[in-house]
SEKOLBA-727812 format. One record per atom (N, C-alpha, C): atom name; z, y, x. Coordinates in nm, 4 decimals, padded with zeros to 6 digits, always signed. Example, Ala and Ser with C-alpha at 12.3 -4.5 7.8 and 13.67 -1.06 7.14 Angstrom:
> N +00.7800 -00.5690 +01.3190 $
> CA +00.7800 -00.4500 +01.2300 $
> C +00.7800 -00.3300 +01.3200 $
> N +00.7080 -00.2250 +01.2850 $
> CA +00.7140 -00.1060 +01.3670 $
> C +00.7870 +00.0030 +01.2900 $
This chain:
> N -02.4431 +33.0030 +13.1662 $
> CA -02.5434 +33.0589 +13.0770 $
> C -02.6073 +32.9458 +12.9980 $
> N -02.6310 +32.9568 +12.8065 $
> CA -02.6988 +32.8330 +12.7621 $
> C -02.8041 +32.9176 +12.7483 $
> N -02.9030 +32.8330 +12.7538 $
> CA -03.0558 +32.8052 +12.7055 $
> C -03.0759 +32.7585 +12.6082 $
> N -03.1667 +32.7753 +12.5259 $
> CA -03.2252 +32.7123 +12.3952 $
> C -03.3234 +32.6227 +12.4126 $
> N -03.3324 +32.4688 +12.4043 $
> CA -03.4360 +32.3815 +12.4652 $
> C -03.4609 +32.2813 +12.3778 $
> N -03.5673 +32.3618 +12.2577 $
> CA -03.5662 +32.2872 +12.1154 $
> C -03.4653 +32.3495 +12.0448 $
> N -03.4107 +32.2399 +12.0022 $
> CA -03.2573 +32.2455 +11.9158 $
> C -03.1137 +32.2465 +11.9734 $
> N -03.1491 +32.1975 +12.1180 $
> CA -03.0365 +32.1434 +12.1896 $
> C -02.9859 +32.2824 +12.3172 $
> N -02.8940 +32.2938 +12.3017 $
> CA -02.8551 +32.4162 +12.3590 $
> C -02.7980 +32.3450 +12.4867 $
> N -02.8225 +32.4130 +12.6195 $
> CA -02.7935 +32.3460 +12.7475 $
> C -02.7283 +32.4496 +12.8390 $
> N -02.6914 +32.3291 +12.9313 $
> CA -02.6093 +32.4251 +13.0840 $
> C -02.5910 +32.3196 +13.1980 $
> N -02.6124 +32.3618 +13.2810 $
> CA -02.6227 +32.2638 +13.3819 $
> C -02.4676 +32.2039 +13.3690 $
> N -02.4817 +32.0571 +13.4561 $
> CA -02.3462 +31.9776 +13.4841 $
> C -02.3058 +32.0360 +13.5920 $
> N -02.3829 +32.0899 +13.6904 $
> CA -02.2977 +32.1536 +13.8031 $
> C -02.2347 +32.2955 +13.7724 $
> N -02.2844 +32.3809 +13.6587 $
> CA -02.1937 +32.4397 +13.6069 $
> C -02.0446 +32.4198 +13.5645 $
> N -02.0532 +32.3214 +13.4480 $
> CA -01.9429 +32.2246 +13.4156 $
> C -01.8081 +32.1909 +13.5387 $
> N -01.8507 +32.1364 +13.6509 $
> CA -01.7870 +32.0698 +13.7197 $
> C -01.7183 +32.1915 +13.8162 $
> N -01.8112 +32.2991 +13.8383 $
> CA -01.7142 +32.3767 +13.8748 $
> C -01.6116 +32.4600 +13.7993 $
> N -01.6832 +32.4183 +13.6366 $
> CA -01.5708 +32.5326 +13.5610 $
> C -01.4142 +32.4466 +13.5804 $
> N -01.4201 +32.3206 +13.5603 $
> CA -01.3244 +32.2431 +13.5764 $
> C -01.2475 +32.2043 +13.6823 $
> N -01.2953 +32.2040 +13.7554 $
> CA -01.2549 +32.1674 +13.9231 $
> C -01.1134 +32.2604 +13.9384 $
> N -01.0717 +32.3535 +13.8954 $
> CA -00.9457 +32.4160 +13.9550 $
> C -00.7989 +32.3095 +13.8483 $
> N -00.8574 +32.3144 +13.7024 $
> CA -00.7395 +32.2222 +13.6435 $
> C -00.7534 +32.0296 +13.6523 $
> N -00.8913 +31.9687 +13.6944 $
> CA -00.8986 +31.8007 +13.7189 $
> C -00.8376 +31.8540 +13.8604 $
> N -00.8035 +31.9141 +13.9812 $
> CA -00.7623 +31.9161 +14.0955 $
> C -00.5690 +31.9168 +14.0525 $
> N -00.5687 +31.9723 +13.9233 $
> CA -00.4081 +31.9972 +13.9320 $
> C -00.3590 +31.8743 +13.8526 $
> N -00.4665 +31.8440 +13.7957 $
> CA -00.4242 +31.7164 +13.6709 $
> C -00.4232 +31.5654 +13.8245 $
> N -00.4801 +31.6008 +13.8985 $
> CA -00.5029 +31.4441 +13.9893 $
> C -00.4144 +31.4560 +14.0920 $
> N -00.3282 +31.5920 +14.1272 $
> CA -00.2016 +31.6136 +14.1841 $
> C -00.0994 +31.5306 +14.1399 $
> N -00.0831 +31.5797 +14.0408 $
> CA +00.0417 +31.5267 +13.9220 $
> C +00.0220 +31.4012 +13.9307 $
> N -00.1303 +31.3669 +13.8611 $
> CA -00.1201 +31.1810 +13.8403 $
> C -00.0705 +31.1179 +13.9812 $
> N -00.1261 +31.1660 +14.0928 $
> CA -00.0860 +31.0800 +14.2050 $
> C +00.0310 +31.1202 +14.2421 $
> N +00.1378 +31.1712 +14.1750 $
> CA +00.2832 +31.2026 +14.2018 $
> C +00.3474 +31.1319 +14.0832 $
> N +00.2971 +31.1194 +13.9507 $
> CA +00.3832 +31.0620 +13.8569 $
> C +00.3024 +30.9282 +13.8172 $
> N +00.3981 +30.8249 +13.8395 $
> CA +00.4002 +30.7043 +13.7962 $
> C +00.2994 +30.6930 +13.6437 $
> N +00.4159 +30.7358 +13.5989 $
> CA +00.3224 +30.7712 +13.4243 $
> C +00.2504 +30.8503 +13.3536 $
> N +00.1890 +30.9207 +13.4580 $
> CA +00.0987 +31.0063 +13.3775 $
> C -00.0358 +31.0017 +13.4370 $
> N -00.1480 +30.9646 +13.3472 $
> CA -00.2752 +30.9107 +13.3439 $
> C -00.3889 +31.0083 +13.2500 $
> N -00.4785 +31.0142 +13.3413 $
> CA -00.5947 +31.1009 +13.3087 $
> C -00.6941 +31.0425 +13.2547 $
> N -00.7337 +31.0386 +13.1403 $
> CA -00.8361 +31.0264 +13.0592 $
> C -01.0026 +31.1405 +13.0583 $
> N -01.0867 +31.0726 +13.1447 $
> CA -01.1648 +31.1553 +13.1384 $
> C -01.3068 +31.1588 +13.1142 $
> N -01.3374 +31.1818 +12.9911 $
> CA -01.4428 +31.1236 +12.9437 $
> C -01.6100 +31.1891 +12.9777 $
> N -01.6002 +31.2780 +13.0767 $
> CA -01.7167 +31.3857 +13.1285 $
> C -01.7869 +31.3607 +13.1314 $
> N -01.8304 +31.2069 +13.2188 $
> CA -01.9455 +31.1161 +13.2009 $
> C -01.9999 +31.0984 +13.1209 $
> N -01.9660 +31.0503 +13.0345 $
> CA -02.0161 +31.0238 +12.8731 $
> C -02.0815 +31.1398 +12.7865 $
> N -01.9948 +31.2587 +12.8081 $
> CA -02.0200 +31.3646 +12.7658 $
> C -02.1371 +31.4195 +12.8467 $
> N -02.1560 +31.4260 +12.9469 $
> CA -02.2699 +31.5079 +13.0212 $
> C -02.2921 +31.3839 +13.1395 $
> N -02.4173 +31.3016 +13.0816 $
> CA -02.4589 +31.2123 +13.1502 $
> C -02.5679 +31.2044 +13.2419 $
> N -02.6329 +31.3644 +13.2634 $
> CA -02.7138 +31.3500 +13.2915 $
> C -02.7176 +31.5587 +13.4114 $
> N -02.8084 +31.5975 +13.4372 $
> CA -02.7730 +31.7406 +13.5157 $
> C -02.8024 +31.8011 +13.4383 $
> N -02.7921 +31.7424 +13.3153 $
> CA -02.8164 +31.8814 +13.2216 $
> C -02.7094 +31.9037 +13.1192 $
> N -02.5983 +31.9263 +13.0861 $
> CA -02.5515 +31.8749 +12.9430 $
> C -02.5844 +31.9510 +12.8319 $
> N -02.5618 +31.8944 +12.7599 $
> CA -02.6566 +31.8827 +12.6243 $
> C -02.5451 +31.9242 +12.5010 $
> N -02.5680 +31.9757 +12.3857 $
> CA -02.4743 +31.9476 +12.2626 $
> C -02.5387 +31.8366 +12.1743 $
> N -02.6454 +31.8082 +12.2219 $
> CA -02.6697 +31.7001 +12.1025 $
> C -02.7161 +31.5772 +12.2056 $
> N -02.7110 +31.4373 +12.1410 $
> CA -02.7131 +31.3405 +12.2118 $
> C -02.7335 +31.2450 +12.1124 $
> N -02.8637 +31.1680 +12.1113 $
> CA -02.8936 +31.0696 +12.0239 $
> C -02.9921 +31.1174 +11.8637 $
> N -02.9788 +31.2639 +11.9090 $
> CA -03.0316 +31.3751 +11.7870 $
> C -02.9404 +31.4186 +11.7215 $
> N -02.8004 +31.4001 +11.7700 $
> CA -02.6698 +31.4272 +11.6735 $
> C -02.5909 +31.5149 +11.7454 $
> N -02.5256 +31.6398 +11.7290 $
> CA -02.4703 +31.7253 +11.7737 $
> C -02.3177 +31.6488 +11.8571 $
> N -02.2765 +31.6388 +11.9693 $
> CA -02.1347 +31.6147 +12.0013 $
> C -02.0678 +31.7066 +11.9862 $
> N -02.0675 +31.8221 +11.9534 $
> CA -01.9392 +31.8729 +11.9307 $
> C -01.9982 +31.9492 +11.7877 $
> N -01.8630 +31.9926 +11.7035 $
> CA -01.8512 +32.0116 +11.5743 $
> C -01.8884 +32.1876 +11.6301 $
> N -01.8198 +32.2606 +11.7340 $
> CA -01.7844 +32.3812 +11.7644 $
> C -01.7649 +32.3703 +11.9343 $
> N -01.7157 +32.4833 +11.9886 $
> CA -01.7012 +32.5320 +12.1116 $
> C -01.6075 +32.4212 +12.1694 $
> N -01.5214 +32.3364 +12.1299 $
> CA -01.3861 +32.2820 +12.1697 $
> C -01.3495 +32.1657 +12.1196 $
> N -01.4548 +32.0978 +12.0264 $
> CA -01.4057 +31.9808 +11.9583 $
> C -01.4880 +31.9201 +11.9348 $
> N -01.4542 +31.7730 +11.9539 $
> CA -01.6092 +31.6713 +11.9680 $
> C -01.6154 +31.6609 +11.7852 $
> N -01.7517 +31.5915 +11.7819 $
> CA -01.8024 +31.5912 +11.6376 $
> C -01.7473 +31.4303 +11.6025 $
> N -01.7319 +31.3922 +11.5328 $
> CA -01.6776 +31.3030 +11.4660 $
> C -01.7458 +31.1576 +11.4925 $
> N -01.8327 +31.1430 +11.5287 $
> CA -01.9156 +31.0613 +11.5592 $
> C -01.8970 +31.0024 +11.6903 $
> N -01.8812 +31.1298 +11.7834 $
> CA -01.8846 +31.1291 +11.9381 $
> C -01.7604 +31.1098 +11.9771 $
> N -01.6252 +31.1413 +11.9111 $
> CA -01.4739 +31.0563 +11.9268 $
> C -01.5090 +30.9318 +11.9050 $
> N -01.5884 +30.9075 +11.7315 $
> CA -01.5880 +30.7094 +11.7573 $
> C -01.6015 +30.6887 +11.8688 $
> N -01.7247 +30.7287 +11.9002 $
> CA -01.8555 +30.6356 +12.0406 $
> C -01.7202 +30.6547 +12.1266 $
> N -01.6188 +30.7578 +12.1791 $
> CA -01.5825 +30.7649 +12.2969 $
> C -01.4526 +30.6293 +12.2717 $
> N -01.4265 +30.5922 +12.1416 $
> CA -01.2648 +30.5031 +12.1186 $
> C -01.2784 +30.3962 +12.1924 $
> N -01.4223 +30.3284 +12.2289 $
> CA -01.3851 +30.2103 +12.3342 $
> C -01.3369 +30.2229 +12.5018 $
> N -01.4275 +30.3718 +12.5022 $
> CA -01.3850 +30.3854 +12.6479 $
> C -01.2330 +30.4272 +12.6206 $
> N -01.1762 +30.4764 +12.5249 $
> CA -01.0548 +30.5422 +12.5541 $
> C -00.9344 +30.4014 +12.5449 $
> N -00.9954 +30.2869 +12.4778 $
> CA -00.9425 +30.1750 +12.4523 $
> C -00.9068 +30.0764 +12.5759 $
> N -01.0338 +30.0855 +12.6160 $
> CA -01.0300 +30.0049 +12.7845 $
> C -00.9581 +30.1315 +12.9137 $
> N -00.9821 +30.2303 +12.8829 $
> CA -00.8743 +30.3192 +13.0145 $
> C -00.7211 +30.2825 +12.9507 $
> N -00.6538 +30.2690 +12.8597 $
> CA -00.5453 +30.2302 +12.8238 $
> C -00.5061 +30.0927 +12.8527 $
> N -00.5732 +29.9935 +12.8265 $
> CA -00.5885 +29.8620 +12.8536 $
> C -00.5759 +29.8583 +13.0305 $
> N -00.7002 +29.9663 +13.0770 $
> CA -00.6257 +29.9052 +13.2227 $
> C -00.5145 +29.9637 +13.2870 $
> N -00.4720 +30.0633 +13.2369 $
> CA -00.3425 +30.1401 +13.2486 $
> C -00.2221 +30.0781 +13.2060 $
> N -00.2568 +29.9683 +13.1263 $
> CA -00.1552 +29.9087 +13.0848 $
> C -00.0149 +29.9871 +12.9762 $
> N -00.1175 +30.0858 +12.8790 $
> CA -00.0440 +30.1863 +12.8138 $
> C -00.0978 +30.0923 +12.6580 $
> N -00.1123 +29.9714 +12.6566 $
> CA -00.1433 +29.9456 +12.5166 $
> C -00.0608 +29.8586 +12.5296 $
């Protein structure tokens, strides 16, 4: 369920974590069975706190329901730079 809190529309992270928990359980199967296949997961970043948020910094992270806002891919390219780096996929 979101709430309206200001401008910033919310839902708890423990919501979140259980919506996800049935496909990160099938995605961390696989990784620990295949050599080469590596999970990128940027959740933290995205919901840093027990609340998550759509806006962060006063700037909306996502454009829509499913896609980060343009801003919030930059911010995420270093972390996605260094999980490759230590994966040794660069």
């Amino acid at each position: 369920q979101r709430s309206v809190d200001g401008l910033c529309l919310t839902q708890p992270r423990a919501w979140h974590l259980l919506a996800r928990q049935p496909v990160m359980q099938v995605l961390s199967e696989v990784s620990s069975s295949a050599h080469n296949f590596h999970v990128f997961d940027p959740f933290d970043e995205l919901c840093p706190g027990s609340v998550c948020c759509w806006f962060q910094q006063g700037r909306p992270i996502w454009r829509d329901d499913s896609h980060l806002s343009a801003w919030k891919s930059a911010e995420l390219s270093s972390a996605l730079l260094a999980f490759l780096s230590a994966n040794q996929l660069l």
